[in-house]
N, C-alpha and C positions, 0 to 999 in steps of 0.2 A: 606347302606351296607359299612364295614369296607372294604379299601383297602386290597391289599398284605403287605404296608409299617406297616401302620396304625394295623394289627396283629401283624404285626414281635414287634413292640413295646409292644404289651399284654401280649408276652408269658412269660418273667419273673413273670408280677403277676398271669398269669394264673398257671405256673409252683407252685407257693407258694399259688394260693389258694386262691387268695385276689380280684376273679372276680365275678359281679354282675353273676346271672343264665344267665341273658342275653347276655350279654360281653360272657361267657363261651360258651355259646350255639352256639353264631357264630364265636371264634374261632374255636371250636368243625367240623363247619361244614368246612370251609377255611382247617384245615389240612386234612382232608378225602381227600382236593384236589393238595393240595399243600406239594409234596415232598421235599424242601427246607426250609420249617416250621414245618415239623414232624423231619427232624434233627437236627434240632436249637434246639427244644424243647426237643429232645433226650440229648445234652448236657449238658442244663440246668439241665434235672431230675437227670445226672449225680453228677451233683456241689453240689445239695443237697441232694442228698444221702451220698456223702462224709461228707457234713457237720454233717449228724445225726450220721455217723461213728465214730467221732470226741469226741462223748461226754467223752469218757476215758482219754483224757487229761484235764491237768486244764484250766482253765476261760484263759489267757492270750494266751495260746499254740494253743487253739482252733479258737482262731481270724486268728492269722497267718497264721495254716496250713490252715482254711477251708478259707481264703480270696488270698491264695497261690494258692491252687486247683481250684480256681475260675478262677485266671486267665490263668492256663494251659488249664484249660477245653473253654475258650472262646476263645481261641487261637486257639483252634483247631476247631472254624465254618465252617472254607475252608476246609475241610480234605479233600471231595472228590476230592480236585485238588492236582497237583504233587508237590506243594509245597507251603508253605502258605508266601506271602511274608509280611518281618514287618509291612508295612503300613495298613493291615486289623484287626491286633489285636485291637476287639472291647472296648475302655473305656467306652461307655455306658453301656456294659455288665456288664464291672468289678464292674463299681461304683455300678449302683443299684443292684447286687450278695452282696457284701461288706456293702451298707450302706442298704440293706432291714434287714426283722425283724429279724431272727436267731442269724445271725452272728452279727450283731449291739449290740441285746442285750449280746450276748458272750464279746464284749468289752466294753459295759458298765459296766459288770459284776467287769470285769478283776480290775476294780477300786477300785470297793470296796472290792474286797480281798485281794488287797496290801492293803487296809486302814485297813480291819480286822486284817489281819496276822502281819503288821508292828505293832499292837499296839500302834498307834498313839495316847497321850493323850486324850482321848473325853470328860472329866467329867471338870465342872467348880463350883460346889459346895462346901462349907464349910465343918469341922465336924471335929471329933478327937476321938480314941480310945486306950484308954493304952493297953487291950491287944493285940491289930494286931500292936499297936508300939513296944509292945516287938519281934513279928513275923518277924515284918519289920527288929531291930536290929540283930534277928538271920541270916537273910538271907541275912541283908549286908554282912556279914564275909565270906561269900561263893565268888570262886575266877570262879568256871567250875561248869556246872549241866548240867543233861540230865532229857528227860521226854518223854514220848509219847500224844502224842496227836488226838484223832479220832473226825471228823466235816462233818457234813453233811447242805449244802445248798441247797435250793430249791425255787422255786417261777416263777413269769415270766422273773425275771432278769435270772436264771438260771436253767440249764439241769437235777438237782439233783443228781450230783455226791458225793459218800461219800468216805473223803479220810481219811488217816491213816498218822501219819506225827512223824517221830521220830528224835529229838530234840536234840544237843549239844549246847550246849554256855558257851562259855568264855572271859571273860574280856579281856585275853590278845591280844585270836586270831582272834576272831569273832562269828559268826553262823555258824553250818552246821544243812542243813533239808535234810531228806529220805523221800522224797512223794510217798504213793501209794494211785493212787484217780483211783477209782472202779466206773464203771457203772453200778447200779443196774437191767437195761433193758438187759444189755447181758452178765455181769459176767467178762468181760473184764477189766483188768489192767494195768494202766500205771506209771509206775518208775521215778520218777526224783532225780537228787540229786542236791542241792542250796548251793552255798555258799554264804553268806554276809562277807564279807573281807575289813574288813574298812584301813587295809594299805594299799591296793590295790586302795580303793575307788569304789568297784566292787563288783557287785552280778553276781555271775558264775551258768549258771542251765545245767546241762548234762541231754541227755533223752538217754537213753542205747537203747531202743529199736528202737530208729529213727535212730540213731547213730546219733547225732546232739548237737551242744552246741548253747548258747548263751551269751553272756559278756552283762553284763547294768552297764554302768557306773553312777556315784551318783555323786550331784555336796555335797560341803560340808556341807549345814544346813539340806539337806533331809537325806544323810549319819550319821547324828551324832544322829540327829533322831532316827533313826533307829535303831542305836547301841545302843539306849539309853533303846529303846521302844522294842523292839523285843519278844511281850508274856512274857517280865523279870518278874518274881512275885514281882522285888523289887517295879517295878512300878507298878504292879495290885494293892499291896497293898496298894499303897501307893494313887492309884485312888479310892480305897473304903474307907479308911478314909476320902479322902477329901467329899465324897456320906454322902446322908443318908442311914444308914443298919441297920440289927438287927441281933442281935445276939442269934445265935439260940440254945447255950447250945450245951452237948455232947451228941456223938452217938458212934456208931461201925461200919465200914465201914473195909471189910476184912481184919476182925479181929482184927484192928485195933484203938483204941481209939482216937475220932476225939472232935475237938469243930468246929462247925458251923459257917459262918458270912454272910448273905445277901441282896445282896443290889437291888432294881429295881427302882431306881430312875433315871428317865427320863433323867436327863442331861448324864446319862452315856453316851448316843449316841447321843446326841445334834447335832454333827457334821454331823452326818450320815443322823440324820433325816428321811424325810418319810412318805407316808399314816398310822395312830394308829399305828406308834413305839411303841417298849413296850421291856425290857427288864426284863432278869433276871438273874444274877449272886452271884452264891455258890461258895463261897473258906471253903474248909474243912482242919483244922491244926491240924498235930498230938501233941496230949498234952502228950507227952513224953520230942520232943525234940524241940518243937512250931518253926517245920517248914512246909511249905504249904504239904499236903496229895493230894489233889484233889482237882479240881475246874470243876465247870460246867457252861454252859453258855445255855441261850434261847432266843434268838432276831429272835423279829417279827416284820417287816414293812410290816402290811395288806396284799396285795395280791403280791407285789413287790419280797419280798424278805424272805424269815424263814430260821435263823440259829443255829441248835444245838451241841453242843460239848464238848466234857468231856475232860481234861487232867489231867493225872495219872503217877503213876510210877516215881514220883520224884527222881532221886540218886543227892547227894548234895554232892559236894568236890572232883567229878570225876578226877583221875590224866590224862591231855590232853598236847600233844605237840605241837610245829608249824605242823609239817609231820604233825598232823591231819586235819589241813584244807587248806591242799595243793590239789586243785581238778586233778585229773591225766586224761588228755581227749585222749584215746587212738588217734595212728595217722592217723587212718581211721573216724574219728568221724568228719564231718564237718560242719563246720557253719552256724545255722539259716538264713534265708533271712537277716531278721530283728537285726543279730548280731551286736554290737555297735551300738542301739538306745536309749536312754538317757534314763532314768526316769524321767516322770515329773517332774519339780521344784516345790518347795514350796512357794519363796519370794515373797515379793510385784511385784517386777520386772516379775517376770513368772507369775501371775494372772495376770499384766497388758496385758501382750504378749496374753494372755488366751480369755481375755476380745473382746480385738482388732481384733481376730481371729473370735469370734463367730458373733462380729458385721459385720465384713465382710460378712460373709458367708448369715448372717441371716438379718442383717439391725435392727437389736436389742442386748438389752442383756438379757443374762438369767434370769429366773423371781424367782428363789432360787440359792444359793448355796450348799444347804445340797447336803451331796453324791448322796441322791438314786432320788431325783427329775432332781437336774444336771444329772444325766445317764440315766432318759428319755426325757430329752431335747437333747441329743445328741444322743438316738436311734432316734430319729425322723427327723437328717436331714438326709433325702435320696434323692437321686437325686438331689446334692447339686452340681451346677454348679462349684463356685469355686473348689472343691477339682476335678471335673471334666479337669478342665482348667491348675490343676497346674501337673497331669499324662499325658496330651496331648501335653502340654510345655516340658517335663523331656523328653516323649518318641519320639517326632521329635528331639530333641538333641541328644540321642543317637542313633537314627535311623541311623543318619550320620557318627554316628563311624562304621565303617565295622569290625573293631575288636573286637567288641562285637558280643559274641551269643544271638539267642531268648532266649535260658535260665536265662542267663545275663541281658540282658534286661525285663525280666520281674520278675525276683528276684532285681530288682534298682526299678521297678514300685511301688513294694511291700515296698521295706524298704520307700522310699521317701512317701508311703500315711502313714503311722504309723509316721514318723518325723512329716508331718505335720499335723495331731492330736492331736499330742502328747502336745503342751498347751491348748487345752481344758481340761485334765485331770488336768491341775495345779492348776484350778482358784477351784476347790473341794479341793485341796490339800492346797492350802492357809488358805484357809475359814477353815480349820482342826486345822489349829498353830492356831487360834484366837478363837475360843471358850472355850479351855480348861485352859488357860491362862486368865481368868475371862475380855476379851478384850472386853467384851459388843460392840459384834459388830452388826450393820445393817446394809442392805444389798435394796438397794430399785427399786430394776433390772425391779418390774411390773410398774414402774410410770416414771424413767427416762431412755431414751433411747439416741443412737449416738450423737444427734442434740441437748440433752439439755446439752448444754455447760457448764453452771454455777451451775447445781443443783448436788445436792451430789447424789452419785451410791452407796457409800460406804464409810463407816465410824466406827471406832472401838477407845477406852480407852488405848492409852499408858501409862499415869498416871493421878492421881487428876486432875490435872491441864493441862493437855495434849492429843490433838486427832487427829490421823491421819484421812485423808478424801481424797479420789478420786471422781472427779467429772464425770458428764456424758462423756467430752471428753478426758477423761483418764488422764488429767493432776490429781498430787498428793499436797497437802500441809499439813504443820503440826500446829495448831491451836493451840490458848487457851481456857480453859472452857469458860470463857468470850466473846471471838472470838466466838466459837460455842451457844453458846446462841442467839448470836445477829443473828448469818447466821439463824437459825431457824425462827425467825421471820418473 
């Protein structure tokens, strides 16, 4: 028979559901008797309740509050006493609340809709077509455009929220986005507005209804990226020429006279990857003034992930100001836990950091790097001691400030586990620059691990004659075709 201790440790998974009949049945019988296990467990049903509350924000929002609420709610184990002191706030609580299935998958999620939304080059195929280069030459001349955009994701990576996203972009000043992502279970709406501000080097998100901002700073190759890449049609288009597509002749699409172009060629989402990826993307151009009409999208990775989404309403030459992407965060609006936490890097140097991180934690490395496989290697560590040890270290350090409140201290719990996750997200975000850039990379995460010092982990095509290679112990070199020949042997 399970202890008193020996339950107390079940009730997380019994609260999420993940207990054999057996396991269930006697905790079952333990809380009929035990009044200090019926309120533990009250808390917890708390934590995810708020979590399932949660679905009306997007994928990144959702991690935060619902692993934010997680720790208020564990904090409050002692209520019935007069006062909870710091030394009881439970990290075993918080860790496996944070790293179990929900909310893990919500920040796996959160991955790959920066990768979606940044429009991150994914295609490394050949090809050319005169008339989307004429498309292409219209739509360089364009200086500001707006457009709307509606997407709905679904799968086990995600909640199935469908958002509505309305669009400025300008060369001069930046990006600005209006998010309204809807949850189709209760009708409920949530508001954000984004800036991308490349003078700044900063992506700025207000949420009105939390009264709440957030600032993410961008280091410069992921920044320019992103300036570069942002759903721009110059580069969509210029990502389906390099595809194979076909061209679908005209239609009428309200009332409008369109020509078709489609591509589903795999390599579109190379990067992304995935159990049967499969894409499908339609760009519709008006043959009046052969500039983009509509584009639709359908991407399916099996059970993981399904994403569809149409954008419309192109206005091309929109006259915009600085004052337009000046974000104004009224002065009661205040700041995220997680305000000024970096954005993943992308360089060699942040995959390496990435790399070093997961061997730590795991005594391996990952056995892919595509997005959607790296984002269930990383729902699955839970109850990962290190990131245990590194909240336990932070929170007996500030324990000893008395100037700090529990609010305080546990909004620093919060930001410092997202810092330190945050290069696992990069070693996806590297692997993203190297595929679409024809870098023929490989990646051999299932055969070399920590300890194989000498064997290659990773290796991609700078030129003919030239190849970067990291080996199992992180060290880098740069090779010649001949040099790599011979290491093959």
């Amino acid at each position: 028979m399970n202890t008193h201790e020996q339950i107390k440790e079940l009730l997380v998974e019994f609260a999420l559901q993940e207990l054999s009949e057996q396991q269930s049945s006697e905790v079952k019988a333990h809380l009929a008797e035990c009044r200090q296990c019926r309120s533990e467990l009250k808390k917890l049903e708390a934590v995810l309740e708020c979590a399932d509350s949660m679905s009306e924000l997007s994928a990144d929002e959702q991690v935060y509050q619902s692993a934010k609420e997680s720790l208020l709610e564990a904090v409050a184990n002692e209520e019935d006493k007069e006062q909870t002191p710091r030394h009881t706030i439970r990290l075993d609580l918080i860790w496996r609340t944070i790293m179990k299935n929900r909310i893990t998958k919500l920040a796996a999620a959160a991955v790959i809709i920066i990768a979606i939304l940044a429009g991150l080059p994914l295609i490394n195929n050949g090809g050319s077509g005169i008339a989307l280069a004429q498309v292409l030459e219209k739509v360089q001349q364009t200086r500001a455009y707006m457009y709307t955009m509606e997407m709905k994701i679904t799968g086990k990576l995600m909640p199935g929220v469908e958002t509505t996203i309305l669009a400025t972009h300008s060369d001069d000043y930046g990006v600005k986005w209006y998010w309204d992502s809807t949850d189709p279970n209760t009708g409920k709406t949530m508001t954000q507005q984004i800036y991308l501000l490349p003078e700044k080097k900063m992506a700025i998100t207000i949420i009105p209804e939390k009264k709440q901002y957030i600032r993410t700073p961008f280091d410069d190759e992921l920044l320019a990226r992103m300036k570069k890449q942002n759903n721009d049609p110059r580069e969509m288009i210029k990502q389906i020429m390099k595809c194979e597509y076909t061209e679908l002749g005209r239609s009428v699409i309200d009332g409008v006279e369109v020509q078709g172009f489609r591509t589903t060629d795999p390599a579109f989402i190379g990067a992304i990857g995935g159990d049967s990826t499969s894409i499908e993307f339609t760009l519709w151009v008006d043959v009046e003034n052969w500039l983009p009409f509509r584009s639709e999208t359908d991407l399916k990775s099996g059970e993981q992930m399904q994403m569809t989404s149409a954008t419309y309403d192109y206005r091309w030459n929109v006259p915009v100001q600085a004052s337009d992407f000046d974000p104004v965060i009224p002065e009661d609006f205040k700041p995220f836990p997680t305000d000024g936490v970096k954005m993943p890097g992308m360089s060699e140097a942040d995959a390496v950091e990435g790399l070093r991180l997961f061997a730590e934690m795991t005594g391996k490395y990952p056995k892919t790097l595509n997005m959607l496989e790296l984002a269930q290697e990383f729902a699955a560590l839970k109850d990962n001691q290190y990131l245990k040890d590194q909240l336990l270290k932070l929170k007996e350090e500030m324990s000893q400030t008395t100037e700090m409140s529990e609010d305080e201290i546990r909004d620093a719990l919060m930001k410092k586990s997202m810092e330190t996750v945050r290069p696992l997200q990069s070693i996806g975000f590297f692997y993203m620059t190297l595929v679409p850039d024809k870098k023929e990379a490989v990646y051999y995460g299932e055969s070399v691990g920590p300890d194989d010092a000498d064997m290659v982990l990773l290796k991609w095509k700078v030129s003919d004659d030239h190849y970067r290679v990291i080996f199992g112990d992180l060290t880098a070199e740069d090779l010649t075709a001949d040099q790599w020949n011979e290491l093959e042997r």
